[in-house]
C-alpha positions in Angstrom: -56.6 -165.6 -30.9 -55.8 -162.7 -28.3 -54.0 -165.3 -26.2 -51.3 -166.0 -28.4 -48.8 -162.5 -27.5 -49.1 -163.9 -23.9 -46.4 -166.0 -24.9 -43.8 -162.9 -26.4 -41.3 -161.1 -24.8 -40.7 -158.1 -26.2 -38.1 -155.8 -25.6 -36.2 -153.2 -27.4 -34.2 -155.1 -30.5 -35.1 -158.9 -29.3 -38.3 -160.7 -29.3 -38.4 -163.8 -27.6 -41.5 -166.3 -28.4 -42.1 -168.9 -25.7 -44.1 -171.1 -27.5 -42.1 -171.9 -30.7 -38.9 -170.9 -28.7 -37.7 -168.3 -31.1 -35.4 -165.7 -30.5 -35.4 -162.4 -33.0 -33.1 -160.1 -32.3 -33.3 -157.1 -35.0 -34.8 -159.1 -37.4 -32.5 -161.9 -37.3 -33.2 -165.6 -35.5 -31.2 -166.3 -33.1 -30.0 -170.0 -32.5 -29.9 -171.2 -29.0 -29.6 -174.6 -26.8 -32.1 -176.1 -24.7 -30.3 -174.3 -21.5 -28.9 -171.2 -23.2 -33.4 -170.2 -24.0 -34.1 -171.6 -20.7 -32.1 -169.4 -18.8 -33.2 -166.2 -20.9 -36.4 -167.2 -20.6 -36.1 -167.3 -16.7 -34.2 -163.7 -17.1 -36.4 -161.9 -19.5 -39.8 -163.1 -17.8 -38.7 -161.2 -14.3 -36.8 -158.1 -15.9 -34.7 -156.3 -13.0 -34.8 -159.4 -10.6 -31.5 -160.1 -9.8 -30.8 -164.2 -9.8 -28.1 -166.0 -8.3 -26.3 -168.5 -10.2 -27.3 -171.7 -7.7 -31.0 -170.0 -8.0 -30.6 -170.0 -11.9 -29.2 -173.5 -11.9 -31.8 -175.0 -9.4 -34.4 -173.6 -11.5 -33.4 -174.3 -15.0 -32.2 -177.8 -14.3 -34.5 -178.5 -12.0 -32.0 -179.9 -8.9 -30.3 -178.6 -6.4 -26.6 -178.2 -7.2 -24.0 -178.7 -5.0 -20.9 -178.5 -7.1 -19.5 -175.3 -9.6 -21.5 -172.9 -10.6 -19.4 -172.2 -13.8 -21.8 -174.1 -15.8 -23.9 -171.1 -15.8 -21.7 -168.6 -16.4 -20.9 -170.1 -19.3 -24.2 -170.2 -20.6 -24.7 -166.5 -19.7 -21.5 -166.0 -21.7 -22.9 -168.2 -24.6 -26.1 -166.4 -24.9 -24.4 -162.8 -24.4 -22.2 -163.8 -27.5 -25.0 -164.8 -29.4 -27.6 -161.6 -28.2 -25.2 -158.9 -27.5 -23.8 -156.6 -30.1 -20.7 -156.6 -27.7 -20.6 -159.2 -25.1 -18.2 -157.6 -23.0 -20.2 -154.6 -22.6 -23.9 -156.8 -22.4 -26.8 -154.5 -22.1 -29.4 -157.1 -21.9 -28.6 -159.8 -19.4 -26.2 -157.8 -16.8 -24.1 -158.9 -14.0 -24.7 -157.9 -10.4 -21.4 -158.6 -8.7 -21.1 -161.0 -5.8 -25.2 -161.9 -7.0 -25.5 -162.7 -10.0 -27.4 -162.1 -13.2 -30.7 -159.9 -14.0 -32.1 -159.2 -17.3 -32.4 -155.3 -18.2 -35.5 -153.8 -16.9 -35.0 -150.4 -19.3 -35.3 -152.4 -22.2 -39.7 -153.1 -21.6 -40.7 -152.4 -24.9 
């Protein structure tokens, strides 16, 4: 079944599987919400495409939101201490200031 790695991301040191919604990230599973895989997801799958936080909220809840965006940010946080060797210096989801969030596009593997 060819069709099967259709459904991998695969970049340097983490492997994300959208089908059984597994994270490995050097060898290791990684344990995330709902939310926290949705958002990577939506990241990884359009590396160096910079989202805003009301565009990652309206697509990962699926609603407009007209309130605080901190939600996200705290998910980005989340999954950057759970992915991330250091999460204050993230290398795989990065932060375009005053835009918002893109995953790393030099990490293709």
């Amino acid at each position: 079944m060819s069709g099967l790695n259709n459904h991998l991301l695969n970049f340097k040191g983490l492997m994300i599987d959208e089908v059984q919604r597994v994270i490995i990230r050097e060898s290791q599973e990684i344990e995330l919400t709902y939310t926290e895989f949705e958002i990577l997801k939506l990241l990884a799958k359009h590396p160096g495409i910079v989202f805003s936080k009301e565009q990652i909220y309206d697509i990962v809840w699926k609603e407009s939101y007209s309130g605080d965006y901190n939600i996200v940010m705290s998910h980005i946080r989340n999954i950057r201490e759970k992915i991330e060797d250091n999460p204050s210096k993230p290398i795989y989801i990065q932060t375009v200031w005053g835009v918002g969030y893109r995953f790393n596009k030099n990490l293709i593997a």
